[in-house]
C-alpha positions as CSV (number, residue, x, y, z in Angstrom):
1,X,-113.5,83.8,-147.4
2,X,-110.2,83.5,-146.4
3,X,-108.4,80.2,-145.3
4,X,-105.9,79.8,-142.4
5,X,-104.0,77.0,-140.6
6,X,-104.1,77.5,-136.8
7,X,-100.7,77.0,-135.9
8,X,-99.6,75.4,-132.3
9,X,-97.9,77.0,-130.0
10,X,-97.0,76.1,-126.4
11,X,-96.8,78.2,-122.6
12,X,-95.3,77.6,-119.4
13,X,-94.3,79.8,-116.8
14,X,-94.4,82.8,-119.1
15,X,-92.4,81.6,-121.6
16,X,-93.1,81.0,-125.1
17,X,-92.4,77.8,-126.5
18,X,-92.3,76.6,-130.2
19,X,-94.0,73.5,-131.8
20,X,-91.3,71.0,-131.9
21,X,-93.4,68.8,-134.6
22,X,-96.8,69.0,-136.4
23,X,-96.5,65.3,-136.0
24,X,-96.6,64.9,-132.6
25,X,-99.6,64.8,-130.3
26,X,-99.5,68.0,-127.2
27,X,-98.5,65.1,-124.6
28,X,-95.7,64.0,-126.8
29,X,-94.7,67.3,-127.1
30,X,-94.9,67.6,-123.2
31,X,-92.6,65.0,-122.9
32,X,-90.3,66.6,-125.6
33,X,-90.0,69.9,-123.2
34,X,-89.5,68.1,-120.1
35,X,-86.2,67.5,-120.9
36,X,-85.6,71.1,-120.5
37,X,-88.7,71.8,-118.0
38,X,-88.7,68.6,-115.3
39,X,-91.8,69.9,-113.6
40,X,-93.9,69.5,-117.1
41,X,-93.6,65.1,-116.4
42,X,-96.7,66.0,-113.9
43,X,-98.2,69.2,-115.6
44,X,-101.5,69.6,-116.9
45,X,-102.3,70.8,-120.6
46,X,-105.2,73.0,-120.7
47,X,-106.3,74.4,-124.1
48,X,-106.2,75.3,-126.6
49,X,-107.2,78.7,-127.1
50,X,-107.5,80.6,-130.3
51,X,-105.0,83.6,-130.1
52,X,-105.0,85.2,-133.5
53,X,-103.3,82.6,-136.5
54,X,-102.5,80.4,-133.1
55,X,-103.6,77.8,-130.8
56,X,-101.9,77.8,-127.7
57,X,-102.1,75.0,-125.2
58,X,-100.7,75.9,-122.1
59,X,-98.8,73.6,-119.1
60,X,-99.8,74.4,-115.8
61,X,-97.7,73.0,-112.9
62,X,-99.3,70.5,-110.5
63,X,-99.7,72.6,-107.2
64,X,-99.3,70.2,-103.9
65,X,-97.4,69.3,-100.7
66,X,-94.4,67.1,-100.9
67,X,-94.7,64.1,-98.9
């Protein structure tokens, strides 16, 4: 029997995004991206799913009317 760490690993919009620390919780890392992605502050996380050696949680957009 063979042993192996799931690593993290984040989606959005199609794009691959890397696990910016082991140490820090998915909404943490949330935050961390929305620097780059504004639209993550009101995202949902949905996951994670087992995809091989990785666990990928992904950020969906909230869908909705302005206004």
């Amino acid at each position: 029997m063979n042993v192996q760490q799931l690593v993290r690993s984040f989606a959005y919009s199609g794009i691959t995004l890397p696990d910016p620390g082991a140490h820090l919780s998915v909404e943490e890392v949330k935050d961390v991206f929305a620097a780059t992605y504004p639209e993550l502050t009101s995202a949902s996380i949905e996951g994670p799913e087992t995809v091989g050696t990785k666990m990928v949680y992904t950020f969906k957009r909230a869908i909705g009317m302005k206004g």
